[in-house]
mmCIF file of the N, C-alpha and C atoms, coordinates in Angstrom:
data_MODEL
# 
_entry.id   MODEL 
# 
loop_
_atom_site.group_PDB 
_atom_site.id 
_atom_site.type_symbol 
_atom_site.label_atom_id 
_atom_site.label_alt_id 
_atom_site.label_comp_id 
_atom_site.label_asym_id 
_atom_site.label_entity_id 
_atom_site.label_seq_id 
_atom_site.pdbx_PDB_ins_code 
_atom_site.Cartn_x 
_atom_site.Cartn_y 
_atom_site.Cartn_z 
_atom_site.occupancy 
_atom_site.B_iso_or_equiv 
_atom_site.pdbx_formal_charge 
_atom_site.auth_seq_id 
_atom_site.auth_comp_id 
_atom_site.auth_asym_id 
_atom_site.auth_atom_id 
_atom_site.pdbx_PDB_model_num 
ATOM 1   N N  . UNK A 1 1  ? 0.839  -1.159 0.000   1.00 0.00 ? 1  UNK A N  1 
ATOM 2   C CA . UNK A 1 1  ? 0.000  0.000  0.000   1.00 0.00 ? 1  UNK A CA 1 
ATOM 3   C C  . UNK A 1 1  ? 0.900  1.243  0.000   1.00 0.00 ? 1  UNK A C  1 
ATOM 4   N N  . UNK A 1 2  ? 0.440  2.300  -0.771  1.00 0.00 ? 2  UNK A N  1 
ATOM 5   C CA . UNK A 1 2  ? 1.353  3.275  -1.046  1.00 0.00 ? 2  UNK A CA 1 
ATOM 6   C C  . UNK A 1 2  ? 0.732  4.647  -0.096  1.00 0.00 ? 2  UNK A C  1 
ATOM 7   N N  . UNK A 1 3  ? 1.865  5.482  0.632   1.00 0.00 ? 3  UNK A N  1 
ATOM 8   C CA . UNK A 1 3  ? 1.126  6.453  1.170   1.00 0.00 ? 3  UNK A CA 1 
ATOM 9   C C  . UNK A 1 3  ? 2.067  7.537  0.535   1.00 0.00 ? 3  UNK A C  1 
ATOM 10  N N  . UNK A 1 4  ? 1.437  8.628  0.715   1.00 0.00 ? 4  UNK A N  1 
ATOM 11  C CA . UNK A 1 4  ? 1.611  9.921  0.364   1.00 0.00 ? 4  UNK A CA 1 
ATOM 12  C C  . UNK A 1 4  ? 2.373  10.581 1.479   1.00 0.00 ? 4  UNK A C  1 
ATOM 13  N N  . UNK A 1 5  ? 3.508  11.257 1.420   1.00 0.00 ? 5  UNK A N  1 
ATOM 14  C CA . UNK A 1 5  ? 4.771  12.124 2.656   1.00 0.00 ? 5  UNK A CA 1 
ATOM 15  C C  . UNK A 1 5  ? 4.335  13.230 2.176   1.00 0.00 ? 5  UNK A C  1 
ATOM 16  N N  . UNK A 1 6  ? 4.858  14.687 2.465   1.00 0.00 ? 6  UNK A N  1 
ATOM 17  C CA . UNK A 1 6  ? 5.195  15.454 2.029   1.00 0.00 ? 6  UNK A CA 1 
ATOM 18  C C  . UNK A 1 6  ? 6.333  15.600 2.824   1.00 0.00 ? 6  UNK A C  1 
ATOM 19  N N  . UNK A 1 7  ? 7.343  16.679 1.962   1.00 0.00 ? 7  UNK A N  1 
ATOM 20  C CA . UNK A 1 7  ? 8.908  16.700 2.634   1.00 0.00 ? 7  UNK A CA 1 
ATOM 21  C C  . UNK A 1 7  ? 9.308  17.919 1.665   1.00 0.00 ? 7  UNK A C  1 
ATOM 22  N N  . UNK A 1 8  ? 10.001 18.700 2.275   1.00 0.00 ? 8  UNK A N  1 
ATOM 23  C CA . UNK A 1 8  ? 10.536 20.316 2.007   1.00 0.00 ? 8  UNK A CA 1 
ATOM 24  C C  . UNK A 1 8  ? 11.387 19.693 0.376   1.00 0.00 ? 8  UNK A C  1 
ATOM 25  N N  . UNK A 1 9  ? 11.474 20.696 -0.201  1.00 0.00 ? 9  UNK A N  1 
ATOM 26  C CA . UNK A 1 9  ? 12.733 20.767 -0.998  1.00 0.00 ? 9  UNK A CA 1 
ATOM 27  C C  . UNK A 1 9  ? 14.051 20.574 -1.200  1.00 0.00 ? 9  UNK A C  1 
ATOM 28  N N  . UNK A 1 10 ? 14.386 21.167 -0.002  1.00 0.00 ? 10 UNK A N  1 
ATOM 29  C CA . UNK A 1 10 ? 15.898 20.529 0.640   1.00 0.00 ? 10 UNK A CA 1 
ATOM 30  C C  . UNK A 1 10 ? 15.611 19.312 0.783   1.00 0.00 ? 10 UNK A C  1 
ATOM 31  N N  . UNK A 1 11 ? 15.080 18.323 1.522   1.00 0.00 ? 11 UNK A N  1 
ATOM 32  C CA . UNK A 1 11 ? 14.987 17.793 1.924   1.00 0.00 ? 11 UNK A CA 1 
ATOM 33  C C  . UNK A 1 11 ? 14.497 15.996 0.574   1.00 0.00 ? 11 UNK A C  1 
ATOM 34  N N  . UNK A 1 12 ? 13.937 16.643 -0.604  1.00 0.00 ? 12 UNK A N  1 
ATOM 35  C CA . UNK A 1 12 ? 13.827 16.380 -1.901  1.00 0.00 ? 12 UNK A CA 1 
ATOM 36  C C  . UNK A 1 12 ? 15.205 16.010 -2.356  1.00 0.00 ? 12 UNK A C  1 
ATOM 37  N N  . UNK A 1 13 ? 16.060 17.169 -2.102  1.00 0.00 ? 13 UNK A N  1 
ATOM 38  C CA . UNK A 1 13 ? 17.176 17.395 -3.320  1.00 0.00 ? 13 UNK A CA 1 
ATOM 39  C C  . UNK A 1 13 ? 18.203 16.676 -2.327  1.00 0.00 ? 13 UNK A C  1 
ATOM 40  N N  . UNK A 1 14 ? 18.089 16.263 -0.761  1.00 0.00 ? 14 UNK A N  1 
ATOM 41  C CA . UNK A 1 14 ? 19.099 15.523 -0.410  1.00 0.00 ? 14 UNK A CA 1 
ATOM 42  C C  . UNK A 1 14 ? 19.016 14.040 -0.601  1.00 0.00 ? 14 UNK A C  1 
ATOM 43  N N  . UNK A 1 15 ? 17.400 13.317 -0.398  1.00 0.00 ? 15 UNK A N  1 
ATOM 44  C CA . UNK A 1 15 ? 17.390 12.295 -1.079  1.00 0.00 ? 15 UNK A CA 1 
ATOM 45  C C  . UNK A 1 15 ? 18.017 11.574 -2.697  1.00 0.00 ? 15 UNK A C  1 
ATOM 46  N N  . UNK A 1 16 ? 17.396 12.856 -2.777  1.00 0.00 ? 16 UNK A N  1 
ATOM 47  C CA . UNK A 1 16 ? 17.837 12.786 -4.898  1.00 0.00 ? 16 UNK A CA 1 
ATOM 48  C C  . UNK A 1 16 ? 19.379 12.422 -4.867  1.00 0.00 ? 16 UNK A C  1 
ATOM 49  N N  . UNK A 1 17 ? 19.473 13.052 -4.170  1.00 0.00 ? 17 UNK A N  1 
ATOM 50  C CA . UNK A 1 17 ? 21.727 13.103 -4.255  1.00 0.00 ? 17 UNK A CA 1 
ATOM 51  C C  . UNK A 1 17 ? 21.644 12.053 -3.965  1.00 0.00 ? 17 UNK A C  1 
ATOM 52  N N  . UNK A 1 18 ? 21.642 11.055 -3.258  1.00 0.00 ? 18 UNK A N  1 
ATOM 53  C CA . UNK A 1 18 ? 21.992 9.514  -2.925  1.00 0.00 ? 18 UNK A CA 1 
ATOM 54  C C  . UNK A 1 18 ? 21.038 8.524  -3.588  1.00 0.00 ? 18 UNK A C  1 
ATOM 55  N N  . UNK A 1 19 ? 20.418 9.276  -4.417  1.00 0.00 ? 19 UNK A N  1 
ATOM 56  C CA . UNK A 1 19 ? 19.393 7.858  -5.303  1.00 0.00 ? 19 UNK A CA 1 
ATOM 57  C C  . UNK A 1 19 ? 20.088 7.388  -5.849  1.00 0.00 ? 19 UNK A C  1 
ATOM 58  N N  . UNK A 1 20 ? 20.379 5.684  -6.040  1.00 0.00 ? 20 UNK A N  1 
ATOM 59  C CA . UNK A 1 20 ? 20.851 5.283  -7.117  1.00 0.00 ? 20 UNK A CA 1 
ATOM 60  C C  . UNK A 1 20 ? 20.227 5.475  -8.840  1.00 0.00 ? 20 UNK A C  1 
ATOM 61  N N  . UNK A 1 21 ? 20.469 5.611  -9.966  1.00 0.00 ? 21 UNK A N  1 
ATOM 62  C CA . UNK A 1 21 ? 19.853 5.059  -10.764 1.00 0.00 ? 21 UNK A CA 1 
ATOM 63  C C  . UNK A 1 21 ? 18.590 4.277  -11.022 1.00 0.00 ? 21 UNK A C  1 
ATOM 64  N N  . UNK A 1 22 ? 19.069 2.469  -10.345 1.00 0.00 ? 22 UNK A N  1 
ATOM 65  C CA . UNK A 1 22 ? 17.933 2.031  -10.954 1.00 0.00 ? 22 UNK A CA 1 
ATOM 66  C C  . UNK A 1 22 ? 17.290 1.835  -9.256  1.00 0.00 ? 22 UNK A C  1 
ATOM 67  N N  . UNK A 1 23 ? 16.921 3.002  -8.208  1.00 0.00 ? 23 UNK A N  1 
ATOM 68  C CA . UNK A 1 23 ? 16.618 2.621  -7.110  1.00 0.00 ? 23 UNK A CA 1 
ATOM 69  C C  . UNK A 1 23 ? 15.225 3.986  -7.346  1.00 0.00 ? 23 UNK A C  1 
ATOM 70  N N  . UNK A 1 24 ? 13.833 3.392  -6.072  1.00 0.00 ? 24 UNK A N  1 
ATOM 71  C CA . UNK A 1 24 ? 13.001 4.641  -6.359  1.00 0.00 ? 24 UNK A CA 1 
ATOM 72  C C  . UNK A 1 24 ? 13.510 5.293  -5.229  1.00 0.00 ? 24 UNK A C  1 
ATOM 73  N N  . UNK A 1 25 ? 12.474 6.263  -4.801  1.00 0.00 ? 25 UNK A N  1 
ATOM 74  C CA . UNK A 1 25 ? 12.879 7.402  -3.551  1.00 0.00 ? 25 UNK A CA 1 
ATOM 75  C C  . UNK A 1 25 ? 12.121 5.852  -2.522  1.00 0.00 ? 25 UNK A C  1 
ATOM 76  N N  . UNK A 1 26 ? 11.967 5.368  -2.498  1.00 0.00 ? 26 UNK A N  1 
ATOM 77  C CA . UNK A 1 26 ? 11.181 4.335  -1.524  1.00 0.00 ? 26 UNK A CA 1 
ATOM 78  C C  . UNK A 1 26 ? 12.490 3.554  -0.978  1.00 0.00 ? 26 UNK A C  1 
ATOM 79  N N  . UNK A 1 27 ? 12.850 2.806  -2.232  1.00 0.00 ? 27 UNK A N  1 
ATOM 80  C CA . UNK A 1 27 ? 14.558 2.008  -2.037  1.00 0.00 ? 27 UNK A CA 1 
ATOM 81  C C  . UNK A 1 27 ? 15.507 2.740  -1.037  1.00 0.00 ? 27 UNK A C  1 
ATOM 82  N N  . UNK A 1 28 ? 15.213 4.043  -1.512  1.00 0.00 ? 28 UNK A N  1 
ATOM 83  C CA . UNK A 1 28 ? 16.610 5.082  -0.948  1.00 0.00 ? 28 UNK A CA 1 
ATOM 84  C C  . UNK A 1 28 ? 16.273 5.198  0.690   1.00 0.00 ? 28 UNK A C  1 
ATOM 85  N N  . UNK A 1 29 ? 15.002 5.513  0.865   1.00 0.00 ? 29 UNK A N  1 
ATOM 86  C CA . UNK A 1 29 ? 14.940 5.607  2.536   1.00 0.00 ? 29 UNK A CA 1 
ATOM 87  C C  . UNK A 1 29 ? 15.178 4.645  3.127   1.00 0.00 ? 29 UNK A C  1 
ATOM 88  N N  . UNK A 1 30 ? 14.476 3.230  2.550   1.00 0.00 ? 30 UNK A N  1 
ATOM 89  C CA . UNK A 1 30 ? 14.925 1.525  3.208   1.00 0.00 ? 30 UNK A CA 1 
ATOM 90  C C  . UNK A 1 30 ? 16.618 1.465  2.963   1.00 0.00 ? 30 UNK A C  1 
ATOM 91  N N  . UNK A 1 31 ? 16.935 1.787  2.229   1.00 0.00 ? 31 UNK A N  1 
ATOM 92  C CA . UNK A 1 31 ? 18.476 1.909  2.232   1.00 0.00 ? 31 UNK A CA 1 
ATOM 93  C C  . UNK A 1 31 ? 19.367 1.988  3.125   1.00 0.00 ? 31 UNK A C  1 
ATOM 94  N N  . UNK A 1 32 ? 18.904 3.797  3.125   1.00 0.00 ? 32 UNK A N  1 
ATOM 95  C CA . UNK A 1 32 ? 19.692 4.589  3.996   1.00 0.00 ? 32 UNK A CA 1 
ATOM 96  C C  . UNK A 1 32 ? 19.097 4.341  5.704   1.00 0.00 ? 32 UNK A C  1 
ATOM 97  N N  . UNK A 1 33 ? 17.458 3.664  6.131   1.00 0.00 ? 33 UNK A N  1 
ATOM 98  C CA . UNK A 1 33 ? 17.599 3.558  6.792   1.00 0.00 ? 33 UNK A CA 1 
ATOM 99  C C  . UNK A 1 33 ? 17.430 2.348  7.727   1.00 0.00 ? 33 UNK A C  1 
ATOM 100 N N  . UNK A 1 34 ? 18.017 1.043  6.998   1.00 0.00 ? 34 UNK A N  1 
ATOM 101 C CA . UNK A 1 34 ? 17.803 0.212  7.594   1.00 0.00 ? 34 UNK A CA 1 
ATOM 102 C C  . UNK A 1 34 ? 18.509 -0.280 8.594   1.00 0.00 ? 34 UNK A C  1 
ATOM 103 N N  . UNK A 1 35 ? 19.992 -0.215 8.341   1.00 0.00 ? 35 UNK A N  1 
ATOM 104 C CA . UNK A 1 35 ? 21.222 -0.493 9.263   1.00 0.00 ? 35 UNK A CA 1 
ATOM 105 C C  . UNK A 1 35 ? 21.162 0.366  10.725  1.00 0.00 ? 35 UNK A C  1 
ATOM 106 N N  . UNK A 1 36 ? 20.673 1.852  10.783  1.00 0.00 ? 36 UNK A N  1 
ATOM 107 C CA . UNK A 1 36 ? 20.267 2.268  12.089  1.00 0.00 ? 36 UNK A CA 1 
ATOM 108 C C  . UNK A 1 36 ? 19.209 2.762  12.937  1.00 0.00 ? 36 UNK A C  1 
ATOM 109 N N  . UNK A 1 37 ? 18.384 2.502  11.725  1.00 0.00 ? 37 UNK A N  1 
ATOM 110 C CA . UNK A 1 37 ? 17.234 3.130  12.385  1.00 0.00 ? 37 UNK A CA 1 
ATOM 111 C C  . UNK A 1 37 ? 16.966 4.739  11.791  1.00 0.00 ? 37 UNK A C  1 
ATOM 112 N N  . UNK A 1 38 ? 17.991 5.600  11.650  1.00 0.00 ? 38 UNK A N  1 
ATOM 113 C CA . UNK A 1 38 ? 17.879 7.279  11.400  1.00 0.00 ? 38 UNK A CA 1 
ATOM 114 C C  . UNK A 1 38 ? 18.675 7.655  9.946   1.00 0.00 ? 38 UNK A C  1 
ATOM 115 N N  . UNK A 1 39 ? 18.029 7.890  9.126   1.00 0.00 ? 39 UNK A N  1 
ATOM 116 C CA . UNK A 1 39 ? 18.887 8.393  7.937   1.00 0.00 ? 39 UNK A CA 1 
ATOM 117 C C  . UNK A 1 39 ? 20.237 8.933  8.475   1.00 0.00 ? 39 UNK A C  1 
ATOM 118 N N  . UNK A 1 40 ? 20.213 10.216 8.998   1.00 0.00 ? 40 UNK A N  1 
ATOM 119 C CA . UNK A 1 40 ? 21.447 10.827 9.793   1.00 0.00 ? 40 UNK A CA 1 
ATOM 120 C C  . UNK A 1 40 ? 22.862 9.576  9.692   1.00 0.00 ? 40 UNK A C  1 
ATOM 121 N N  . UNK A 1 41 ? 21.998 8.792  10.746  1.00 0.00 ? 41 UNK A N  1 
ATOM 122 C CA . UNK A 1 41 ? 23.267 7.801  10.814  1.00 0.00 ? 41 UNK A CA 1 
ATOM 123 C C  . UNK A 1 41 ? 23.329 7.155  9.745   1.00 0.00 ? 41 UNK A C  1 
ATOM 124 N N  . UNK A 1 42 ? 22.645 6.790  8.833   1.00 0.00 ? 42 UNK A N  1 
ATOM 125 C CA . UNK A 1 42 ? 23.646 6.175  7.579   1.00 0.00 ? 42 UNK A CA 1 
ATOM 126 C C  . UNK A 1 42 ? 23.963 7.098  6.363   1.00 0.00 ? 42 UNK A C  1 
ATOM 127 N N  . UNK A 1 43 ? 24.255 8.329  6.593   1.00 0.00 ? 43 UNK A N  1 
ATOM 128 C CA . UNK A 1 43 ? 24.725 8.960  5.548   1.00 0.00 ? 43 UNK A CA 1 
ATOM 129 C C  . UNK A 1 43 ? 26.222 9.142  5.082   1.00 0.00 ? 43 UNK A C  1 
ATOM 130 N N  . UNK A 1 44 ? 26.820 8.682  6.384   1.00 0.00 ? 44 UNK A N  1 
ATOM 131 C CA . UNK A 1 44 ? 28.586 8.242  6.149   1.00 0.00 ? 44 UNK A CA 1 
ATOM 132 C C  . UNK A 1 44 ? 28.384 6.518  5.534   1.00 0.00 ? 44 UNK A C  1 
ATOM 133 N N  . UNK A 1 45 ? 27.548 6.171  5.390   1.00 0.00 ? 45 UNK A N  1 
ATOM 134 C CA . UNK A 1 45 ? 27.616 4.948  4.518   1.00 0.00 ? 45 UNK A CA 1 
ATOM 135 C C  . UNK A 1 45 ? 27.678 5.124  2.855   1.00 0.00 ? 45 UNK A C  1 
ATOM 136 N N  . UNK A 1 46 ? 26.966 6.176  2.650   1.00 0.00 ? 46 UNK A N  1 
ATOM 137 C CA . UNK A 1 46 ? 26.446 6.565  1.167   1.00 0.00 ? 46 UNK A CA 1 
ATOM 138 C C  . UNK A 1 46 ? 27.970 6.170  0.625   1.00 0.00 ? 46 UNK A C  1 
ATOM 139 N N  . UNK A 1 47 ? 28.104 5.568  -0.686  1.00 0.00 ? 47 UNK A N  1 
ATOM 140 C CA . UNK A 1 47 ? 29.260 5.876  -1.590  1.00 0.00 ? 47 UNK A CA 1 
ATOM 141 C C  . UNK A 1 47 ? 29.101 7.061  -2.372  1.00 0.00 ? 47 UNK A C  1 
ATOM 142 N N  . UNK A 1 48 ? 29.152 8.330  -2.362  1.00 0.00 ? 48 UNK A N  1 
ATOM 143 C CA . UNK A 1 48 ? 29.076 9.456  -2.809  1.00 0.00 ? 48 UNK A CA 1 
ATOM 144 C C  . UNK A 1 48 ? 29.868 10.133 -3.009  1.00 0.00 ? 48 UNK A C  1 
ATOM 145 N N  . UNK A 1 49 ? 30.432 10.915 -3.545  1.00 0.00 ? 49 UNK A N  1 
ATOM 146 C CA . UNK A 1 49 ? 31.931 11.819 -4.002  1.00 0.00 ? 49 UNK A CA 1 
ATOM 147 C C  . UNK A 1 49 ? 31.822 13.348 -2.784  1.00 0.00 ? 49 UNK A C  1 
ATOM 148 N N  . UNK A 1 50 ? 33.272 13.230 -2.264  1.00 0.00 ? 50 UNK A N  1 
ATOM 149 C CA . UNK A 1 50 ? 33.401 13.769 -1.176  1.00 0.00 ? 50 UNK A CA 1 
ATOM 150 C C  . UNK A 1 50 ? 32.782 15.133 -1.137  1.00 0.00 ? 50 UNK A C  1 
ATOM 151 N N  . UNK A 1 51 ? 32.615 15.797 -2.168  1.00 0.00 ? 51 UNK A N  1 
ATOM 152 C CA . UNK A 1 51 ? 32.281 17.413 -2.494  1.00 0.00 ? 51 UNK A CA 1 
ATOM 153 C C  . UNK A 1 51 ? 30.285 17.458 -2.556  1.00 0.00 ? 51 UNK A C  1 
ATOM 154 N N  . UNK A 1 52 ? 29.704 16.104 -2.849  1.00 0.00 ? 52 UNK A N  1 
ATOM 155 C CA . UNK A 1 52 ? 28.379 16.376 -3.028  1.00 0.00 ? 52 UNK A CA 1 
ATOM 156 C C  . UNK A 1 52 ? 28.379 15.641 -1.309  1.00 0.00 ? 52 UNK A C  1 
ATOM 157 N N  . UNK A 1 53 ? 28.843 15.392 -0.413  1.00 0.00 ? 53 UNK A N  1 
ATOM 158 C CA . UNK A 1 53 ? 28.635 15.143 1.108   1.00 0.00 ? 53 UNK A CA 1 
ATOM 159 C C  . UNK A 1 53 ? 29.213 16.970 1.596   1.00 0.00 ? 53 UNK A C  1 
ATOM 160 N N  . UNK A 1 54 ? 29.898 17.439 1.190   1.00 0.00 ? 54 UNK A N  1 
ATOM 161 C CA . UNK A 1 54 ? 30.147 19.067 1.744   1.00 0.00 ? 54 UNK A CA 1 
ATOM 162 C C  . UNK A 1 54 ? 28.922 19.766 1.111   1.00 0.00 ? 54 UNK A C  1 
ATOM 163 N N  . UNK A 1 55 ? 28.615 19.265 0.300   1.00 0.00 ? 55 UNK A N  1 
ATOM 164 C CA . UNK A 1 55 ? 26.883 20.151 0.097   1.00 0.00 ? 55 UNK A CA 1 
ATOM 165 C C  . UNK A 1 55 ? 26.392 19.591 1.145   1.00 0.00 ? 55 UNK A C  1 
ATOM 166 N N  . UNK A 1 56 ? 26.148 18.585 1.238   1.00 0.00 ? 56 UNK A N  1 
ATOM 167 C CA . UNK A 1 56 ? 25.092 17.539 1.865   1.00 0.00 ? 56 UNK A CA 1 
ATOM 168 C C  . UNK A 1 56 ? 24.919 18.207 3.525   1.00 0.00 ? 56 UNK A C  1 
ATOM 169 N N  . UNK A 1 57 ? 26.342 18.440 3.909   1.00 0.00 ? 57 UNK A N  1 
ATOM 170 C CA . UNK A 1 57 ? 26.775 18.435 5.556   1.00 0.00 ? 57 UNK A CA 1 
ATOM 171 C C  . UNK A 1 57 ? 26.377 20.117 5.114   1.00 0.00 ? 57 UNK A C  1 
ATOM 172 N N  . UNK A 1 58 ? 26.364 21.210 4.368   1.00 0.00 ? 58 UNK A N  1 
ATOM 173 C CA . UNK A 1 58 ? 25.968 22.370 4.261   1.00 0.00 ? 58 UNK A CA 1 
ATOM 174 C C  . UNK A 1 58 ? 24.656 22.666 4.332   1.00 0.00 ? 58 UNK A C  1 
ATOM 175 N N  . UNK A 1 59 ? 24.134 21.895 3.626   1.00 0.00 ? 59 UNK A N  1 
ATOM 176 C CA . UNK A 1 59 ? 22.445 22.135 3.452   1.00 0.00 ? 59 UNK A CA 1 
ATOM 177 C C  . UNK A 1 59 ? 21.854 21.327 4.777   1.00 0.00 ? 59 UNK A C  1 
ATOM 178 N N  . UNK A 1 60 ? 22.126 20.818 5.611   1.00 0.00 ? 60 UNK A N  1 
ATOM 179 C CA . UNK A 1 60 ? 22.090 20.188 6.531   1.00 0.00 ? 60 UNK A CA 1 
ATOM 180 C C  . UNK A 1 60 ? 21.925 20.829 7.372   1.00 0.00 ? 60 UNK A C  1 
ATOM 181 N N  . UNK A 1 61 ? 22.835 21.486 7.644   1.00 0.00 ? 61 UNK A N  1 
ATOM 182 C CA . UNK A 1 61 ? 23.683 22.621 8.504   1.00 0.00 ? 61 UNK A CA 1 
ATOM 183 C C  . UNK A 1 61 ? 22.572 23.619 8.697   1.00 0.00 ? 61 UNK A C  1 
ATOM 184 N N  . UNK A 1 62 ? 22.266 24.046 7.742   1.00 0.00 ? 62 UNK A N  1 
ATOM 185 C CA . UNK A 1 62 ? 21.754 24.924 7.057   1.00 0.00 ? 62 UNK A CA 1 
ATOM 186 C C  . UNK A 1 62 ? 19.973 24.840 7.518   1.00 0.00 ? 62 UNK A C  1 
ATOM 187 N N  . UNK A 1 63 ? 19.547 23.523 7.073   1.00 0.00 ? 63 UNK A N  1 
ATOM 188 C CA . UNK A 1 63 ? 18.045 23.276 8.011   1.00 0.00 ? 63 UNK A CA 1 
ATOM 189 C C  . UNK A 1 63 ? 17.818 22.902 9.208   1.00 0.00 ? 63 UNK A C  1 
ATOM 190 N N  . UNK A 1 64 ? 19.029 22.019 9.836   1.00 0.00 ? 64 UNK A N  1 
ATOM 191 C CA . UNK A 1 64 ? 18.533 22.601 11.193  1.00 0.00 ? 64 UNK A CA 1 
ATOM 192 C C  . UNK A 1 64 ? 18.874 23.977 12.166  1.00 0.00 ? 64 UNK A C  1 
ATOM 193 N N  . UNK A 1 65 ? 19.479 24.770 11.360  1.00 0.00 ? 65 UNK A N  1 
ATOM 194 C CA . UNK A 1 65 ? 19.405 26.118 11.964  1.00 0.00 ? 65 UNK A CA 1 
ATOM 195 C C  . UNK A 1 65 ? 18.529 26.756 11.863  1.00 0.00 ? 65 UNK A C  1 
ATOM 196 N N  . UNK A 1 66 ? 17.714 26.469 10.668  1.00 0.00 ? 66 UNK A N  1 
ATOM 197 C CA . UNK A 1 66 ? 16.616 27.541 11.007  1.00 0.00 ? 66 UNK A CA 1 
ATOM 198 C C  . UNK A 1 66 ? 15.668 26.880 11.497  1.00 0.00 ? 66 UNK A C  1 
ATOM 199 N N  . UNK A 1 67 ? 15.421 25.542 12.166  1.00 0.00 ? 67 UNK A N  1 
ATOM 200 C CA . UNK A 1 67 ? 14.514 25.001 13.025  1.00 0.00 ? 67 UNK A CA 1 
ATOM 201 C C  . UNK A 1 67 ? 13.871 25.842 13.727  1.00 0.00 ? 67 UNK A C  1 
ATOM 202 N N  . UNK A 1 68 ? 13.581 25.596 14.564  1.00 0.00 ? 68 UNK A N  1 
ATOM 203 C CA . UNK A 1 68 ? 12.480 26.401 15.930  1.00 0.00 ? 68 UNK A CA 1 
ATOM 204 C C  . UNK A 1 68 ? 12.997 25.819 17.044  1.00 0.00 ? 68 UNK A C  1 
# 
């Protein structure tokens, strides 16, 4: 059964960065979060090129500062 999220933009474009190819946005969260439980913690797992993780750790940075 399929449900409907909604999720910010940032938050869009950080998934997108670690999609594989032939993986959906569904694959990518079971992915990233099966080994701990919290995306967070498996994002030093990603095989990703070191400069799109300094975006990653920026835009990051970046939303939970302007939290509440």
């Amino acid at each position: 059964m399929a449900k409907t999220i909604t999720i910010t933009e940032e938050s869009y474009n950080l998934l997108k960065s670690v999609k594989r190819r032939d993986e959906s946005f569904s694959d990518v969260i079971k992915r990233l979060v099966a080994k701990e439980g919290r995306i967070m913690d498996s994002f030093g797992r990603c095989s990703i090129d070191e400069e799109v993780m300094k975006d990653l750790r920026k835009a990051w940075k970046k939303y939970t500062e302007a939290m509440p």
